[in-house]
Structure formats: structure tokens, C-alpha cells
VOBA-1610 file (N, C-alpha, C; in pm, whole numbers, padded with zeros to 5 digits, always signed):
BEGIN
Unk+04866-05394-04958Unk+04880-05258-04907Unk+04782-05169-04983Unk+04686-05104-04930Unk+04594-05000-04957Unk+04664-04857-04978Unk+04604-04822-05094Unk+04682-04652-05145Unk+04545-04585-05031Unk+04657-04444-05010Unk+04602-04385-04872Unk+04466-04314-04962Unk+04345-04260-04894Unk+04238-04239-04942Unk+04248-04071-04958Unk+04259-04052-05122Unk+04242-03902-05143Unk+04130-03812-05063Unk+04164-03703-05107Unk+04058-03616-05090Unk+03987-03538-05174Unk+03866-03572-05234Unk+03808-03485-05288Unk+03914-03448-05424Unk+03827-03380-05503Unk+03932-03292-05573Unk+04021-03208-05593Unk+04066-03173-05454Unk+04180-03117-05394Unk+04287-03174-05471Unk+04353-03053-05539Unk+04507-03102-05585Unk+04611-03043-05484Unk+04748-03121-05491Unk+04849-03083-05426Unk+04916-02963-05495Unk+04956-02844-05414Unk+04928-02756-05468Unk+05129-02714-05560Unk+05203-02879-05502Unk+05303-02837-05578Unk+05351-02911-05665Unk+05260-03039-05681Unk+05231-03121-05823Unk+05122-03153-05897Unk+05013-03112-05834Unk+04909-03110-05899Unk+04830-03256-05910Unk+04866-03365-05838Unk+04816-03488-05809Unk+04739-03502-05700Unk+04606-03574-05682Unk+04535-03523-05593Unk+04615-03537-05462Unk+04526-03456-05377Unk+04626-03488-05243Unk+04539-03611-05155Unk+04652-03632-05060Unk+04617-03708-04979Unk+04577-03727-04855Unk+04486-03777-04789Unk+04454-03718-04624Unk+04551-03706-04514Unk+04661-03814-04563Unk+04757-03850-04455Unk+04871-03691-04451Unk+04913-03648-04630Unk+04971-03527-04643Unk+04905-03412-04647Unk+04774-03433-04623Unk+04706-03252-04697Unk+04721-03155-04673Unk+04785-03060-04717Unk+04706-03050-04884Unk+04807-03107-04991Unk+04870-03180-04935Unk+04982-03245-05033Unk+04936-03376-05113Unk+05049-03446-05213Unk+05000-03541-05192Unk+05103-03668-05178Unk+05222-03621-05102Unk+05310-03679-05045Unk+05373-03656-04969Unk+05480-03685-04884Unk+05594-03626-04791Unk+05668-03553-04869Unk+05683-03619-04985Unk+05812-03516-05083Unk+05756-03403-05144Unk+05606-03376-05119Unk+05601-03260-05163Unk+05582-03171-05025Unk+05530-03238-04943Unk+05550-03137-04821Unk+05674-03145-04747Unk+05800-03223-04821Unk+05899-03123-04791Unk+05949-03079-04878Unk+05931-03053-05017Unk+05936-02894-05108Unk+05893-02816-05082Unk+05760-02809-04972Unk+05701-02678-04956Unk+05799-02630-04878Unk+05810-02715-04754Unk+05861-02653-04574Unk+06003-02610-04680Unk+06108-02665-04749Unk+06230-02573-04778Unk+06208-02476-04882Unk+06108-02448-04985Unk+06050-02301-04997Unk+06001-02217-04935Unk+05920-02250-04810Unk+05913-02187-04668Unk+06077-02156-04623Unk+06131-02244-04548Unk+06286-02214-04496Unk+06405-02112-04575Unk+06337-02141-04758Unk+06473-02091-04797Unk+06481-01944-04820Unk+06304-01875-04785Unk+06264-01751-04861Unk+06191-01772-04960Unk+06190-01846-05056Unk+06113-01822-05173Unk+05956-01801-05143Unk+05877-01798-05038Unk+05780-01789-05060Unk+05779-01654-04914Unk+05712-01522-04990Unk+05714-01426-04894Unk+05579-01390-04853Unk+05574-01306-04745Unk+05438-01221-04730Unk+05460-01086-04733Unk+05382-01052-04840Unk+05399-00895-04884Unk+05370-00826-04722Unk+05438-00675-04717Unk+05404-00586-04600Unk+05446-00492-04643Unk+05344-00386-04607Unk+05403-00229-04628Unk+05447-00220-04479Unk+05588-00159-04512Unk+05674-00045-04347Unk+05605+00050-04343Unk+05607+00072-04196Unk+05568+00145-04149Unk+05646+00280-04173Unk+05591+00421-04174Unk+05694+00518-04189Unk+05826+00533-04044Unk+05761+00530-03937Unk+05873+00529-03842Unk+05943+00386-03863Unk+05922+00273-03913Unk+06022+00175-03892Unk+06097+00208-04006Unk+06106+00283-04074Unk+06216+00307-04215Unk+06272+00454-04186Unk+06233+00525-04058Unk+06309+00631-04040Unk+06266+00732-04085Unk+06167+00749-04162Unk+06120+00836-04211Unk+05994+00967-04127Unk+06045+01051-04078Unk+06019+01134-03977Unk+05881+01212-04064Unk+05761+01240-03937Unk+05632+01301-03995Unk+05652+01459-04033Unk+05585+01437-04160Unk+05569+01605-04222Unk+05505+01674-04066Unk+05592+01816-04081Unk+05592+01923-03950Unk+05407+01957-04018Unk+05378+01953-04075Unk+05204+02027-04101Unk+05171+01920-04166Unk+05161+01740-04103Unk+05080+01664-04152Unk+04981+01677-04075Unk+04949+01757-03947Unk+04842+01703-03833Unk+04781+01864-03917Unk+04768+01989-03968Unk+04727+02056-03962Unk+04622+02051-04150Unk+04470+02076-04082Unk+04365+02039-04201Unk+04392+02201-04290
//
């Protein structure tokens, strides 16, 4: 049985062993499924600023005036 053929110096970015072509950018199933349930559980977010009307927050009466 042949070990699957890395890539480059690409490490897996949640053990740090190179990754593999079959997982990449991983360098196993078990780490790409640590990622997908840090994906699922929340732990990994994408920052966003709200918008002022989606938080309710109503425009100053003399924001339009220079």
C-alpha cells in the first residue's frame, strides 16, 4: 500500500503535518472532520459590522445636511 502523495509544503492547517492531495488542505479525514465541527459548532466566525437599520438604530434628523 502506497502513502497518498503530499503536497508541496503545504501544512494541514489543524496539525501541522503536511497535507495530503486526497484531504487538502488537510492531511487526513480526521482533521477535516475537526475542521467541518469547528465550522458546525461556531467556533470559527466571520467578523461583520451591522448595519445601522438592522440594529434599529434610526438616522440622525441632520445627518443628510453638510
Amino acid at each position: 500500500m502506497s502513502r497518498p502523495e503530499a503536497i508541496g509544503d503545504r501544512k494541514c492547517p489543524i496539525c501541522g503535518k503536511a497535507s495530503e492531495r486526497k484531504w487538502h488542505p488537510f492531511c487526513s479525514k480526521r482533521c477535516a472532520d475537526v475542521d467541518l465541527n469547528r465550522w458546525l459548532s461556531g467556533v470559527y466566525t466571520i467578523p461583520a459590522a451591522a448595519d445601522e437599520d438592522e440594529i434599529g438604530i434610526a438616522p440622525r434628523p441632520d445627518a443628510d445636511r453638510d
